[in-house]
N, C-alpha and C positions, 0 to 999 in steps of 0.2 A: 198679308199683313207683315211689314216689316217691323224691325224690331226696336226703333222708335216708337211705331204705336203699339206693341208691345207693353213697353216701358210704362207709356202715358197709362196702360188699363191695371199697368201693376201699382203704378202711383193713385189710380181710384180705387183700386182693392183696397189701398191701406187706407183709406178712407174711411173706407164701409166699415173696414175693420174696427178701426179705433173707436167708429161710432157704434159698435156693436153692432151691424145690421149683418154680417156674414160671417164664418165661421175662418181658422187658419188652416191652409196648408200646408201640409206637411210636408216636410223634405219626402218621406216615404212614398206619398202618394205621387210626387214627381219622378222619384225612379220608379217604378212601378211602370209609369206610361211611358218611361224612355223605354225599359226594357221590352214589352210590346212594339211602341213604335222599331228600335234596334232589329228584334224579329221578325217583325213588315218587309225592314229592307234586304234582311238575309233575304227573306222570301223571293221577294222580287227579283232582286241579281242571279237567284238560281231561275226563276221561271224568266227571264232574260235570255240567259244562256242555253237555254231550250226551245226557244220561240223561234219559227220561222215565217208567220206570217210578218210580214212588215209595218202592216197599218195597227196587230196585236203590240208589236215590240215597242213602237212609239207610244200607244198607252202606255203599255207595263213603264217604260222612257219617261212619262208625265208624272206618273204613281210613285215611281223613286224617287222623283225630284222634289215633291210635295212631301213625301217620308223624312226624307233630309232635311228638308224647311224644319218641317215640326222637332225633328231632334233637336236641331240646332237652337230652337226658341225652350224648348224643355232644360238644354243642357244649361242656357240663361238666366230660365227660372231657375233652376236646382242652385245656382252659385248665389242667386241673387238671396235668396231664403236661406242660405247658408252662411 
């Protein structure tokens, strides 16, 4: 999910919102899962640089890349709610 449709599910959250059918969230709870997410990817770059099977390292390879994604649409939200 790119961050177009991102955008679109944030434009239907305030929806729900306004209609009262969902609650807000908080700046808090979006760092919160950056901080985790941030940790995933320490993790991985260290088990990265450890790894020598090769068909392991491109997992671990895919796993970073999807870590990143998710910060990148967290660090999004956390501006967007800000």
């Amino acid at each position: 999910m790119g961050l177009r449709k991102l955008a679109e599910k944030v434009a239907d959250y305030q929806q729900r919102l306004e209609a009262g059918k969902t609650r807000t969230i908080e700046p808090e709870h979006v760092e919160k899962v950056l901080g985790k997410l941030r940790r995933k990817e320490a993790d991985l770059l260290a088990r990265i640089s450890t790894e020598t099977d090769r068909d392991e390292r491109a997992d671990l390879d895919r796993k970073l890349r999807i870590a990143r994604e998710h910060i990148t649409r967290a660090e999004w939200l956390l501006a967007e709610l800000s």
